[in-house]
C-alpha positions as CSV (number, residue, x, y, z in Angstrom):
1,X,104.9,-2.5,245.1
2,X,101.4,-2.0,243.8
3,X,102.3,-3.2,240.3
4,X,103.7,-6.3,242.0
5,X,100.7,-6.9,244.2
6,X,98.2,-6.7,241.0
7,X,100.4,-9.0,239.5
8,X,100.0,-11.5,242.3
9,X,96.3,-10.8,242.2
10,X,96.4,-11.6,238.9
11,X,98.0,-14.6,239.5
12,X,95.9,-15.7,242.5
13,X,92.9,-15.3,240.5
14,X,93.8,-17.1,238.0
15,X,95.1,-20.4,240.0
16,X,92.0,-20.1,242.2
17,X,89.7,-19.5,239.5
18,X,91.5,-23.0,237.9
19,X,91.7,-24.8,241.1
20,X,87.9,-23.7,241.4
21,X,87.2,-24.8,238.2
22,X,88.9,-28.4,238.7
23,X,87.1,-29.0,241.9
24,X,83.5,-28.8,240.4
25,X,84.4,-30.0,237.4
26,X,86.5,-33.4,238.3
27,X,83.2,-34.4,240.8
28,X,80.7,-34.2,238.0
29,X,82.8,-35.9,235.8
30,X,83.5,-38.5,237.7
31,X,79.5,-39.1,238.5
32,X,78.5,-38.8,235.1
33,X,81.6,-41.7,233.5
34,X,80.9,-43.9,236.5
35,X,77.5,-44.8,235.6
36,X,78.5,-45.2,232.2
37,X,81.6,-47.9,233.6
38,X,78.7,-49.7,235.5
């Protein structure tokens, strides 16, 4: 049981630290190549 919970802490880490990752990444992105579009 607790070597299959740290491997679904692992695991949640990992996809929230992505997810996290993706969502402050894809904004400033997306503000920086718009002005350059325009």
């Amino acid at each position: 049981v607790t070597f299959g919970t740290l491997m679904d802490r692992q695991n949640w880490s990992k996809q929230s630290r992505a997810s996290a990752e993706a969502n402050s990444e894809l904004p400033h992105l997306h503000f920086v190549d718009t002005p350059r579009g325009l």
